[in-house]
C-alpha positions as CSV (number, residue, x, y, z in Angstrom):
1,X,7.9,0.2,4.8
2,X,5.2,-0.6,2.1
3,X,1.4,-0.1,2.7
4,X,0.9,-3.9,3.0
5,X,3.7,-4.3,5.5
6,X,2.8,-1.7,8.3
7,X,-0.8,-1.9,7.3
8,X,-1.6,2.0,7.1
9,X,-0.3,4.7,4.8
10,X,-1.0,8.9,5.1
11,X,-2.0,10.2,1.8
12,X,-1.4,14.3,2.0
13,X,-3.9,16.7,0.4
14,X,-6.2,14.3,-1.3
15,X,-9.0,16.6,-1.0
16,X,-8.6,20.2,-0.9
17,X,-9.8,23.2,0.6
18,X,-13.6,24.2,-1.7
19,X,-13.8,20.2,-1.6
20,X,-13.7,20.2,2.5
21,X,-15.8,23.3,2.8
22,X,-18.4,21.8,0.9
23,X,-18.4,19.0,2.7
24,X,-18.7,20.4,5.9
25,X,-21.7,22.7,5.1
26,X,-23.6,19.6,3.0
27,X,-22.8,17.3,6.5
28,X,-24.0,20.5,8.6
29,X,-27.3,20.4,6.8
30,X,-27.3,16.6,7.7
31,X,-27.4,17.1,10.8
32,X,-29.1,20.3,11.1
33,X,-32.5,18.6,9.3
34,X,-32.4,15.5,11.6
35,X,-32.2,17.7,14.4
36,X,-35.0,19.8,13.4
37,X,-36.9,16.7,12.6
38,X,-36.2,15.3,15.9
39,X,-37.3,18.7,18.0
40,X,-33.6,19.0,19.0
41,X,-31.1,22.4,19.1
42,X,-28.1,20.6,16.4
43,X,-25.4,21.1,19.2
44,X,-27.3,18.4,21.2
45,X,-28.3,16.1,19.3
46,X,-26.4,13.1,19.9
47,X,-27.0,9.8,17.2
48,X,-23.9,7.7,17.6
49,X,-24.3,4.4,19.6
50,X,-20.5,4.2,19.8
51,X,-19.6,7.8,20.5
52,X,-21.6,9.4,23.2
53,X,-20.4,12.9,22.4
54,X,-21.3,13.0,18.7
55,X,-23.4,12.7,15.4
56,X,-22.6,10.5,12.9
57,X,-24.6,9.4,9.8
58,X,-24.1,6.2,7.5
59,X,-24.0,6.4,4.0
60,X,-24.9,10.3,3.4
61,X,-24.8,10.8,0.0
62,X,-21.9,12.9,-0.2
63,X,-19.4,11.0,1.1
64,X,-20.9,7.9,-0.8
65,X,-19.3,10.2,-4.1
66,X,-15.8,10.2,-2.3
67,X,-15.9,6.2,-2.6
68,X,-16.0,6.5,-6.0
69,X,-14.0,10.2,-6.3
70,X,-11.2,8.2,-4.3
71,X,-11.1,4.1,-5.6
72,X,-8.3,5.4,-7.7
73,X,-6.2,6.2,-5.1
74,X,-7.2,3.5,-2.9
75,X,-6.1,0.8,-5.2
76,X,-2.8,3.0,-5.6
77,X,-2.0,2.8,-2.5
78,X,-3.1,-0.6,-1.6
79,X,-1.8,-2.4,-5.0
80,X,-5.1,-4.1,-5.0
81,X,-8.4,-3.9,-6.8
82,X,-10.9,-2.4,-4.3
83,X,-15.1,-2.0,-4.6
84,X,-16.4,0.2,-2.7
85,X,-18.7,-0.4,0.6
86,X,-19.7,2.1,2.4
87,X,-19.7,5.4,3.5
88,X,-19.7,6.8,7.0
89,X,-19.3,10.4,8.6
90,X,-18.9,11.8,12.0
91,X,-19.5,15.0,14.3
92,X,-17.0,14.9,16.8
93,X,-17.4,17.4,20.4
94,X,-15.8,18.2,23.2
95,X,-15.0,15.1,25.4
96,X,-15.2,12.0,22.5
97,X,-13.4,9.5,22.6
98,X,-12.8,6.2,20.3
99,X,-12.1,3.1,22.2
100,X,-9.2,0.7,20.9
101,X,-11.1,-1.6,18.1
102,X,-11.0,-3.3,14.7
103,X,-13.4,-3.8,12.4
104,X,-16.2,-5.8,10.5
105,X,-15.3,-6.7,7.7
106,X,-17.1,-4.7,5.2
107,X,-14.0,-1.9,6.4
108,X,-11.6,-4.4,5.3
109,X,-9.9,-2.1,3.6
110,X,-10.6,2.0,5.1
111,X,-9.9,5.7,4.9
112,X,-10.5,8.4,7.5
113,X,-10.5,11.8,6.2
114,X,-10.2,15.0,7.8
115,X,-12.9,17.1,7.0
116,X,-12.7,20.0,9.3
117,X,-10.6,20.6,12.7
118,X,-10.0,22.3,15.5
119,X,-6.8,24.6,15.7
120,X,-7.0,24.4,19.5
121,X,-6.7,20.6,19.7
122,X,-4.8,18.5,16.4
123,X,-6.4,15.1,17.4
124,X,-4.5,12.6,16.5
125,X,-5.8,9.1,15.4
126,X,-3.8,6.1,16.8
127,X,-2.9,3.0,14.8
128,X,-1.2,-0.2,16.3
129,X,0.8,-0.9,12.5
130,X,0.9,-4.6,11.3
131,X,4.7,-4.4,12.6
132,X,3.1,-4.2,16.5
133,X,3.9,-0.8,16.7
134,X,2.0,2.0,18.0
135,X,1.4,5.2,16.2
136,X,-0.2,8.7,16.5
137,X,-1.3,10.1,13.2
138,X,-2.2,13.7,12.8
139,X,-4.5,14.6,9.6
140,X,-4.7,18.0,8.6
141,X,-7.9,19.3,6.5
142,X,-7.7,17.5,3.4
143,X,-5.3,14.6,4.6
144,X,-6.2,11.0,4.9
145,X,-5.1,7.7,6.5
146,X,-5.5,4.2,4.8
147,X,-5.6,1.4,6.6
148,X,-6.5,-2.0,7.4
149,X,-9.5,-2.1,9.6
150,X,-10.0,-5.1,9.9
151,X,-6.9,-5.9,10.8
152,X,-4.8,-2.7,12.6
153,X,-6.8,-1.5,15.9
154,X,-7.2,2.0,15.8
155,X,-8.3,4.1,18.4
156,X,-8.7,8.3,19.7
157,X,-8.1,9.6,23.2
158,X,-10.7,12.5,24.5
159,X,-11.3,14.8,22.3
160,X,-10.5,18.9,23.9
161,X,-12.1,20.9,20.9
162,X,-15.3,21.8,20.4
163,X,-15.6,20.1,17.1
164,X,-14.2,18.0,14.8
165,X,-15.6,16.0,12.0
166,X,-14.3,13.0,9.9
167,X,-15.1,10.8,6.7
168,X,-15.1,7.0,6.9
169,X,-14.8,5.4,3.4
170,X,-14.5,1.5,3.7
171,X,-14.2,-1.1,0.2
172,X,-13.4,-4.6,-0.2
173,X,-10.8,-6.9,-2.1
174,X,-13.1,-8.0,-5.1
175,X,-10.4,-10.5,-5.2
176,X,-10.7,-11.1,-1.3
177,X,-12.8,-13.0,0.7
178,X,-15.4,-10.5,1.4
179,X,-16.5,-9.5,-2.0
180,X,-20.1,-10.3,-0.3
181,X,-19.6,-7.1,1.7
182,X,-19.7,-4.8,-2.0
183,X,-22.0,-1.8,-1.3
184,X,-22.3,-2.9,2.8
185,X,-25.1,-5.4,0.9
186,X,-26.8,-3.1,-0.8
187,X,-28.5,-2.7,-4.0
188,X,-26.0,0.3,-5.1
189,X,-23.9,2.7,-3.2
190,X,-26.2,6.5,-2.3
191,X,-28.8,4.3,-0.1
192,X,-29.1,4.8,3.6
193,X,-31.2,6.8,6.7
194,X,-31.8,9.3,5.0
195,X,-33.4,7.7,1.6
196,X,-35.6,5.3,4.2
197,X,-33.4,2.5,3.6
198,X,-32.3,-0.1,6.3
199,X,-30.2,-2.8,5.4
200,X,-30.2,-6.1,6.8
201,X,-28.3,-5.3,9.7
202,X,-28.2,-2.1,11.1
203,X,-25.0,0.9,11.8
204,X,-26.1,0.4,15.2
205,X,-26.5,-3.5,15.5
206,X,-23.3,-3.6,13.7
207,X,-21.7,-1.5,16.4
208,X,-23.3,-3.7,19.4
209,X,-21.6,-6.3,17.5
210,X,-18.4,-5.0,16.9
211,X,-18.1,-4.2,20.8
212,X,-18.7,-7.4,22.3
213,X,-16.6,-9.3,19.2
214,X,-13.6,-8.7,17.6
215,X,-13.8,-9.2,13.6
């Protein structure tokens, strides 16, 4: 069954190992200097609206790079011609969970990457497919998932590692009908947080959004 028929595909060893290591100690820093910032120890220091046991960061400026490093692949796989949106990355511990969800459109088209794991617990992602089936989709280090996130809910059960954390790279048909949505509104992909950028609407109101309406 073809990407556009079950509405998700697992790509294998897009990334490998030096390219996850260095991700993880560039998004450790991340988090590290907000933490410091904040007068807070890094293992509790919790910044996701939508995941209580977590950090997560939009747009840090390396996983803005794998939008471009991966476009390629993403119109491969997609048989469309995609522009990128934004990025998004998450610190996963003990105890998250992901409720069941779609969405907004700026993620009409998606990847989740698996950055780093934890051997003690291979948490899978799970997908409802475009066919009305439910999945479970493990990721190994390096692996990633495109979907349709605007389309296929997706969701994770609680988490029972100590940590686990994942890349979200989202683009648009330019062809489509959100071609609005290029660069998540922004002037050019890199600005976020961390740069003193906010864009009109916020990760956060965005995720109040999401919650009480289904894109």
């Amino acid at each position: 069954m073809s990407f556009n028929e079950k509405g998700y595909e697992i790509v294998r060893g897009v990334l490998n190992k030096q390219t996850t290591d260095l991700l993880s100690i560039q998004f450790e820093m991340i988090r590290n200097t907000f933490a410091f910032i904040n007068n807070k120890h890094p293992n509790d220091f919790y910044t996701d609206s939508q995941i209580k046991e977590g950090f997560s960061s939009y747009a840090p400026q390396c996983f803005e790079s794998l939008l471009i490093l991966l476009n390629d692949k993403m119109n491969e796989v997609t048989q469309k011609q995609l522009a990128p949106s934004y990025s998004y990355a998450r610190f996963y511990y003990y105890g998250a969970t992901l409720e069941r969800h779609t969405d907004r459109p700026s993620c009409e088209y998606s990847a989740t990457v698996c950055i780093q794991d934890d051997e003690s617990d291979k948490w899978p992602i799970s997908i409802t497919g475009l066919d009305g089936v439910d999945s479970d989709v493990v990721l190994n280090v390096g692996d990633m998932m495109i979907y349709r996130g605007d389309l296929c809910e997706h969701w994770r059960d609680p988490f029972k590692g100590d940590c686990h954390i994942q890349a979200f790279l989202h683009y648009v048909d330019t062809n489509g009908k959100y071609t609005d949505h290029i660069y998540d509104k922004r002037p050019m992909l890199g600005f976020g947080p961390m740069m003193g950028f906010q864009n009109q609407i916020t990760e956060e109101e965005y995720t109040k959004i999401s919650q009480s309406e289904k894109w």
